[in-house]
N, C-alpha and C positions, 0 to 999 in steps of 0.2 A: 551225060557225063557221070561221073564216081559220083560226086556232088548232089544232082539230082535223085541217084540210084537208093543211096542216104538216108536222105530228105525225104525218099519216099517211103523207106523202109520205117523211117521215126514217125511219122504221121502214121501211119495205118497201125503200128505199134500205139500209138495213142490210142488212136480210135478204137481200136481191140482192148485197151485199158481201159477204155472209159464204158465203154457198153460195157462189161459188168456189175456197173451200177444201175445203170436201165434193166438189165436182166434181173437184179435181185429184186429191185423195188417192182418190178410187174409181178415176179414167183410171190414175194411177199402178200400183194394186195389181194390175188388169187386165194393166197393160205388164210387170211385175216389176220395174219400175224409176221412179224418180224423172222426171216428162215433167208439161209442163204444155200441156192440149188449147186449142185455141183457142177454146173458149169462155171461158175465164177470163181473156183478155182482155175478150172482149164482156161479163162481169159484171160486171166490175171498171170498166167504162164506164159501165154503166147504174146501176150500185149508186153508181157514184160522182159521177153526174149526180142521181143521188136525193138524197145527204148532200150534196152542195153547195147544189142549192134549199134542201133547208133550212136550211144553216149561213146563206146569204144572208135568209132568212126572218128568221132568229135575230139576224142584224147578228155573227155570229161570227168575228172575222175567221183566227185559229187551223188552223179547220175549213175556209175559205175557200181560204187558200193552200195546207191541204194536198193538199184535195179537185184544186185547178186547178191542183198540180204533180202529183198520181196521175196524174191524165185524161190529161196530156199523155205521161207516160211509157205510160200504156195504149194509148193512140193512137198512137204512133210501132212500141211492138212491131208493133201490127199492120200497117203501113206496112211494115217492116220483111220481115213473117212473107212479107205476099201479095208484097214484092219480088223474094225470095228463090222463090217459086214459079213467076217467069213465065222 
């Protein structure tokens, strides 16, 4: 059902949010120091395109604004990252 479809898309939107914390703390212990790899930008994208479908599924509006002010600060890092590289 819609319901499940959701439910499913919020959960793996989680899990895609939350493994960017596992991913920094392993790149970190690797470095010996506190650093955040650029993929926890791109998680923190895609996990946070995930919870926002659903907080929009949900009619949540809480989850909605926080989700669509995350994105945008994850999005600018990365603007940001690859400016700084060229």
């Amino acid at each position: 059902t819609q319901e499940i479809f959701f439910l499913s898309i919020g959960f793996i939107g989680q899990g895609i949010f939350a493994s960017r914390f596992i991913v920094q703390w392993i790149y970190s212990e690797k470095k010996g120091v506190s650093s955040i790899p650029l993929i926890f930008w791109y998680l923190s994208i895609f996990g946070g395109i995930g919870l926002l479908t659903y907080a929009i599924f949900r009619k949540d509006p809480v989850i909605i604004i926080g989700q669509l002010f995350g994105i945008f600060i994850y999005l600018r890092n990365l603007i940001l990252i690859y400016k700084n590289k060229k």
